[in-house]
N, C-alpha and C positions, 0 to 999 in steps of 0.2 A: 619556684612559683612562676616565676618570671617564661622557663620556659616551656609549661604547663599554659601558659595563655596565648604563650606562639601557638601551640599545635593545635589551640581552639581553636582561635581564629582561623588557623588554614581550614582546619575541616569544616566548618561552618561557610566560608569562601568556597570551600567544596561541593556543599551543596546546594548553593545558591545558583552556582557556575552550570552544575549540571540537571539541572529539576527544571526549567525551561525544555530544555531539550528532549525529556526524556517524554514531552507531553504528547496529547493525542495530536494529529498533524492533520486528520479527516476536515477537509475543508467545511465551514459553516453555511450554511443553504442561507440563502437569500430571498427576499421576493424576487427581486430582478432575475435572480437566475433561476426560479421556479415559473416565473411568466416567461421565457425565453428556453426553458425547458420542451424539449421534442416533444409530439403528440403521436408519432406513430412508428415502427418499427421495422426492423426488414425483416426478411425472409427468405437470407443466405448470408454467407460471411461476405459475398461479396459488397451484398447492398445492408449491410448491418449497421443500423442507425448512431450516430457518436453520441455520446453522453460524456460531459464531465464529471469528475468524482465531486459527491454533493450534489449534484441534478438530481432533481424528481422526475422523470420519464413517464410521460403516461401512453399506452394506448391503446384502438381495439382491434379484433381478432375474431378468428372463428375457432370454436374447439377442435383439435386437430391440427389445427398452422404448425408452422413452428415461427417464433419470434426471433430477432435478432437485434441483440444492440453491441458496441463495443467502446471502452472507453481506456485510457492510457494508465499506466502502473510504471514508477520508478523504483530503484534500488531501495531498498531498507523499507519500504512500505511493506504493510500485511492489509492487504485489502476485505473488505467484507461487501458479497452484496445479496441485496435483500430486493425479494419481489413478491407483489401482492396481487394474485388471480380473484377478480369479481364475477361471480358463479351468474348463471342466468337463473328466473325463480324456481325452473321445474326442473330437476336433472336427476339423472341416478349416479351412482356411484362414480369418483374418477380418481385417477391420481398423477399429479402433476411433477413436475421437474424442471427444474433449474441446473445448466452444466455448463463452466463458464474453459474458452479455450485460450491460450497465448497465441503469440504472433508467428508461428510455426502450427498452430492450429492442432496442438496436441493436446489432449481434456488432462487439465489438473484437477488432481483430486481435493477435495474438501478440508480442510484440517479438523474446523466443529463445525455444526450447521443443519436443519434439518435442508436438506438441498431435496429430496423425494417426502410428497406428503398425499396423502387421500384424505379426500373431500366427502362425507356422508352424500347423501341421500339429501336435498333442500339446503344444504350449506353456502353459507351466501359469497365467502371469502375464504381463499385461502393462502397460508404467507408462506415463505420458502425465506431460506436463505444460505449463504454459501461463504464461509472464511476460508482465504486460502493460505498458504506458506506463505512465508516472508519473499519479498520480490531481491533477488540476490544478482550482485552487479555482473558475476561471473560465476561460470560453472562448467563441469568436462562437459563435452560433445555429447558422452554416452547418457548422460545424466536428462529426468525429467525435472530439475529444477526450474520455479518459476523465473523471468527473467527480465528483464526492462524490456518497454515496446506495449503495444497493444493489445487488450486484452478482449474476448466475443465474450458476452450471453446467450445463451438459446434456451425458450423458457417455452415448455410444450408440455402437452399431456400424452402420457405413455400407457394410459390404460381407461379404455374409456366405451363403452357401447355402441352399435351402430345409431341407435335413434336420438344421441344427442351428439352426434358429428353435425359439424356448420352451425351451429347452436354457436349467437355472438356472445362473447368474453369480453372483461376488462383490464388490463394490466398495468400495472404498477411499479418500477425499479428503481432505485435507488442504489450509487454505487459511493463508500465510504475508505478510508485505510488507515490505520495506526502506524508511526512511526516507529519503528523500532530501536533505530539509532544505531551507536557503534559496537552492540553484541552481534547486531548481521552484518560488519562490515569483513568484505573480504578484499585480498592483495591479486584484485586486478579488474578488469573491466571487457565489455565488448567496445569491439570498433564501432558500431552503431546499433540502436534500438531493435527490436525485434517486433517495424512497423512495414505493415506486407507495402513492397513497391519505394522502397527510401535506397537499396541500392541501384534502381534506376534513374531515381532523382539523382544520387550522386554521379553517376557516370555523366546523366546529361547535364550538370552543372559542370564539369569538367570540361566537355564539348563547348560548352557558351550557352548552350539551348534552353529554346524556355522548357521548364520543366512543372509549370504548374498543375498537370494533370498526371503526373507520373506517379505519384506517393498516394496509393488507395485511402489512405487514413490521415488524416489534417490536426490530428487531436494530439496533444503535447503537454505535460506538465505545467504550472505557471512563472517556475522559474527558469524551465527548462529541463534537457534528456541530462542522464548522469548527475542531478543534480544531491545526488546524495555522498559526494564525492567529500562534501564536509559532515563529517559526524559527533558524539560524544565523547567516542575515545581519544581525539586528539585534547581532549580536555583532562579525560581521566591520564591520560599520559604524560601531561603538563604537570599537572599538579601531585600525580605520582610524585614526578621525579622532583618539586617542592618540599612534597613533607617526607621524600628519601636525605634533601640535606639538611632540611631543618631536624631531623631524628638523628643525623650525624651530629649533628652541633650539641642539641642538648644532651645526646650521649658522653660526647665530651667534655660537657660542661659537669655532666654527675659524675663523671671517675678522676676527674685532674685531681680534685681535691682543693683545699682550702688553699690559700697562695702564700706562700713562704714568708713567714716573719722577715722584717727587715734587721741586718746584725747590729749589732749595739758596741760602739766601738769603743775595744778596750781602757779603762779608766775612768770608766763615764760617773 
């Protein structure tokens, strides 16, 4: 019995240990950071507006533009993001799109989401949204895997009539991510982020030079890049190797057997 209540206790420690961590990590929107939330967009990767994850992003447009925002993604995150086109009252048919790119400006694909949606005829909104793979710390050269560094939106309409081209829009994003923890963690990492213009920051912080305008992108995690470099397996591997000795112990506590009579010495 005795060590039937060890092995509870660990497991119960088990999952106290690790249920914190395994939780959503998508930062909580604020007022402050919805009133300090951007009102309008670019219109190229170069000039594509930053957003934090959690920002509500608003802004307007003409049908046809194309919009741009981009916001930061680190290891073990699985990002979601979500955008909402305000139709003008008269319109015909359209169909809208949301395609979000990494810091190599390659299009990752959707995991679930409706990312392509048509809009009726008088429709007054329409939502899109977009989850992607898990943001993985490291990955081969040849590989599209997602990867730390900064991530574009480009949210436009890909099918749509001559007579409601320039017709103003209004747009809406929202960028959130799930933690994943230590089922994406893998054995290695990049040298740096994958944020366009951070290896010419580094050379000219090498040199001495100011390098303020070097790094196209200023947006960064809140604890910081690589910050997923602590995950839940180093817990599940803790306490692994816990209830690996305490299962030694009480193993040997149920085979030794009951403890040797003491001898009773002759004459007694």
């Amino acid at each position: 019995m005795r060590v039937t209540r060890v092995l509870s206790a660990a497991l119960l420690a088990l999952g106290l240990a690790t249920g914190p961590a395994a939780a959503d990590s998508s930062p909580s929107p604020s007022a402050s950071d919805d009133a300090a939330a951007p009102t309008e967009a670019g219109t190229s990767f170069r000039t594509a507006t930053e957003i934090e994850q959690g920002q509500r992003a608003t802004a307007s447009g003409s049908t046809g533009d194309y919009l741009y925002w981009s916001f930061p993604a680190d290891a073990a995150q699985r990002p979601t993001v979500r955008a909402t086109v305000k139709l003008p009252e008269s319109h015909a048919a359209e169909t809208w799109q949301i395609d979000v790119y990494d810091g190599l400006r390659r299009r990752q694909a959707c995991q679930y989401g409706a990312q392509t949606r048509t809009a009726a005829q008088g429709t007054a909104t329409v939502e899109l949204a977009c989850t992607l793979r898990t943001v993985r710390a490291w990955s081969e050269p040849w590989a599209n895997d997602p990867l730390p560094g900064t991530y574009y939106i480009r949210l436009t309409v890909v099918n749509v009539p001559t007579s409601d081209l320039g017709l103003t829009v209004g747009a809406e994003v929202r960028v959130g991510s799930e933690d994943i923890g230590g089922s994406a963690a893998v054995d290695g990492s990049l040298a740096e982020p994958l944020v366009p213009g951070i290896a010419v920051k580094s050379a000219s912080d090498d040199d001495g030079s100011d390098s303020a305008t070097a790094v196209l992108s200023s947006i960064e995690p809140d604890d910081g890049w690589a910050s997923g470099w602590w995950s839940d397996r180093w817990l599940w591997t803790a306490m692994g190797g816990v209830l690996a000795a305490l299962a030694g112990i009480g193993g040997y506590a149920l085979t030794r057997g009951p403890g040797r009579p003491s001898r009773v010495p002759p004459g007694a």
